[in-house]
N, C-alpha and C positions, 0 to 999 in steps of 0.2 A: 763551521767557517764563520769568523766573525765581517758582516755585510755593513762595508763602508760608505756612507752618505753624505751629500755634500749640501749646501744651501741653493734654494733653488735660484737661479741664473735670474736675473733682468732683464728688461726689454734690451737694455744697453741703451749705448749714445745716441739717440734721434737728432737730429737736426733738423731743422724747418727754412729753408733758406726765403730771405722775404726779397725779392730786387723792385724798387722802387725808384724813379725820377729821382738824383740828386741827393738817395740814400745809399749807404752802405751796405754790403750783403752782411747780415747776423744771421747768427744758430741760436735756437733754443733747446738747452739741453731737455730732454724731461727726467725728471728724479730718478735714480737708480736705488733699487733694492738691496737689502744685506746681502751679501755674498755675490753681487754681481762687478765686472770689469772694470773702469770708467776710461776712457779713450784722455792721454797727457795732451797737454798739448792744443794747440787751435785747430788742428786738423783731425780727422777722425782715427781711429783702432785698427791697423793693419794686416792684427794679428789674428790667426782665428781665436775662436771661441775655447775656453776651455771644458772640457769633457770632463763631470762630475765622477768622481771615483767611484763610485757605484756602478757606472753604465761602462767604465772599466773594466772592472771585474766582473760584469755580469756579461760582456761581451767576452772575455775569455774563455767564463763555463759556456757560454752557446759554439764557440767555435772548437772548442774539447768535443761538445755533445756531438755536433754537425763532424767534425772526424770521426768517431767514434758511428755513427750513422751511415758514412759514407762506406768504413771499413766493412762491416755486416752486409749493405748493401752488393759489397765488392764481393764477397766471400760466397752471398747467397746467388751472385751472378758466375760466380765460378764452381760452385757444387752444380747449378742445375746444368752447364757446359759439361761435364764429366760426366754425368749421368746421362746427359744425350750422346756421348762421346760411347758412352761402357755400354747402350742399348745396339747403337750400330754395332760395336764389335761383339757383342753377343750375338746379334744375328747372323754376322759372318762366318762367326764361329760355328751356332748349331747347323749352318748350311754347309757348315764341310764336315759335319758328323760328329764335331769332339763335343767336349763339355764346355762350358764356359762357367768362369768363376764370376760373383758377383763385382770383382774389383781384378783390376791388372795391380801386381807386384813385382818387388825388385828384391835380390838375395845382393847384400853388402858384406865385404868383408875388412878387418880394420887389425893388422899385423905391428906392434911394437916390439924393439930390443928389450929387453929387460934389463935396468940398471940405463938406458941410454936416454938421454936429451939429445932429441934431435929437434935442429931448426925447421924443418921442416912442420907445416900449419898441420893438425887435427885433419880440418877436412883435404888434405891433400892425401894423407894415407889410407881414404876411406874409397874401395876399388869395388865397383860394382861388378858381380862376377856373373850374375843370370835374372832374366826377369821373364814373368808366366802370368798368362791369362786363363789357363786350359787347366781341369784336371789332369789332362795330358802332359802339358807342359810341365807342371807342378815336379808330377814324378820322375818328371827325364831330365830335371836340374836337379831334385832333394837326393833321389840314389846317388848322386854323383859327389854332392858331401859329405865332407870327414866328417866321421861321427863326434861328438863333443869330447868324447874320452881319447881321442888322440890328438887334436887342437893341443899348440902350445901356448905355454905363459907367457904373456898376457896377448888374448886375442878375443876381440868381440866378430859375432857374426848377427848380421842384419838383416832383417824382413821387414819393408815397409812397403805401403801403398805406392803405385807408378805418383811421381810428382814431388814424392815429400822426399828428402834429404833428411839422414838420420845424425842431424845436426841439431842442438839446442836453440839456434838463431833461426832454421829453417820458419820462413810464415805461418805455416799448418801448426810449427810447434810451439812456437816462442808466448803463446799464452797457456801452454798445459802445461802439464808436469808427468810424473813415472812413479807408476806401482812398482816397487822392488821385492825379489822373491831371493833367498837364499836359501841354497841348496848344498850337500855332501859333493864332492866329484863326483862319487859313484852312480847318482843315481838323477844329476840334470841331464841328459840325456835324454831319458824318458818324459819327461816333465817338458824341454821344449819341442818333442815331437807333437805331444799332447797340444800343447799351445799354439804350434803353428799349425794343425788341422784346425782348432777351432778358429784358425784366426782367417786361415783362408776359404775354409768356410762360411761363414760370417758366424758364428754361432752365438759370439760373445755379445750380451747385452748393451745397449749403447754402443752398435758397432760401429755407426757410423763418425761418431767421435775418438775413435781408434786411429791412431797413424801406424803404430808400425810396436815390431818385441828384438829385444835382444837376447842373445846370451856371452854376457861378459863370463871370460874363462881364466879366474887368476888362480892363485896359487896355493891358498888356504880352500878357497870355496868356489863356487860357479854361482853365477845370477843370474835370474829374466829378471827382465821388466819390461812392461808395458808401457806404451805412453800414448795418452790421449791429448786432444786437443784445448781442453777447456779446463786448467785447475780451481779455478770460481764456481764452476757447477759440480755444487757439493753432492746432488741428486747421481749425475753420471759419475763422479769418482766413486761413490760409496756403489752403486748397482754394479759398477765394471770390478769393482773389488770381488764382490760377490761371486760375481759368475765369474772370475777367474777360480778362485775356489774350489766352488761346482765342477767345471769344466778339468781341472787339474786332479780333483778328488784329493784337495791336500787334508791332511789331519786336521781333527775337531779343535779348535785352539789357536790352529798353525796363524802367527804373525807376519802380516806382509808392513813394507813402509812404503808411505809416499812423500815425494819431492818433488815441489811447484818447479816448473825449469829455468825461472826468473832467479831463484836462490840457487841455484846448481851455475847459472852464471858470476851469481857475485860470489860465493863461496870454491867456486873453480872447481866441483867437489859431483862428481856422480852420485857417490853412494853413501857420504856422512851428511850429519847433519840433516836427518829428515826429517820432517816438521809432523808428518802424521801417521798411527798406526792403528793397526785392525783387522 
């Protein structure tokens, strides 16, 4: 960034007024420096001062920074609420006997026509069908869905963290992006069972930078993807890559792709155009 400088300001117009018996009141100006004001006129400069282009723009990066400051502040003010939030009902939990997961979730479902434009918004069609804190719970909502191989085209199904919206503008999400996994029909199925135990068991590396997995179910192929919170932390993209992997036991080779959610906005585009693979 090229840093714009201006000459430095002058004292300005001083005036010294002299009142004297049977004399006139005069000013004396004193000399003004290059680049400074000079007040027209017999009276003085009404106008403020002008603000050198430097302290301009250096006042915008400080009020960027101080946003940018405040937002972190905000976020670190709201993970430790959830975490005292998830400690109560953990306790509640083990005091009625069941298990408690480390995090409360939400099972989303997202039903389009095929071939249909409807008016209707994205997140209107997106219908929360079950949410679970318990390994208890867990199983008394996942027995109860259709398994991936009889979902119709085009249908995403959603697990995400209690809070987050499986929305690309959602807060949680709008600075990460999504690991994408493509898969045969035959055999996603197995692969998002795999990924929703690890995922509600926290097992996944950088889990706390985890929001939430789908599986989109189209008509050539099925997709997971995951998606994290942070696409800037190259450190958590590349470890969560990994341990999905791990975790999935895909083949030695197997290509997954990522896409920041800021370019899935301007390009309107889930699943082209993905900027990184590995």
């Amino acid at each position: 960034m090229t840093e714009l400088t201006a000459g430095k300001e002058g004292d300005g117009a001083a005036t010294t007024p002299a009142v004297e018996s049977g004399a006139a009141a005069s000013a004396v100006a004193a000399p003004a420096s290059a680049g400074s004001v000079k007040a027209e006129g017999g009276g003085g400069d009404d106008r403020p001062p002008l603000l050198p282009l430097a302290s301009v723009a250096g006042n915008d990066v400080s009020t960027e920074k101080e946003n940018r400051t405040k937002e972190k502040e905000g976020d670190e003010k709201d993970r430790r609420v959830r975490e005292g939030d998830d400690r109560d009902r953990q306790g509640r939990e083990i005091r009625a006997g069941l298990h408690p997961l480390q995090h409360r979730f939400v099972f989303w479902y997202t039903r389009r026509q095929p071939g249909i434009r409807s008016q209707t918004s994205y997140e209107d069609n997106i219908k929360k069908i079950a949410e679970f804190s318990t390994v208890e719970g867990f199983w008394g909502s996942y027995c109860h869905l259709s398994r991936a191989t009889t979902l119709p085209n085009p249908t995403d199904l959603h697990l995400f963290k209690e809070g987050i919206r499986p929305l690309w503008e959602d807060g949680a999400n709008r600075s990460g992006g999504k690991w994408i996994i493509r898969f045969k029909k035959l055999v996603s199925g197995r692969y998002w069972e795999d990924l929703v135990l690890a995922m509600i068991g926290d097992q996944l590396d950088f889990g706390d930078t985890v929001c939430g997995a789908v599986l989109s179910i189209r008509f050539g192929e099925d997709i997971l993807s995951v998606w994290n919170r942070n696409a800037a932390d190259n450190q958590a993209v590349m470890a969560l890559r990994d341990s999905i992997k791990r975790h999935l036991h895909l083949p030695v080779g197997y290509m997954m792709e990522y896409k920041p959610h800021d370019a899935s906005l301007r390009d309107n585009s889930s699943f082209r155009n993905t900027w990184l693979r590995g």
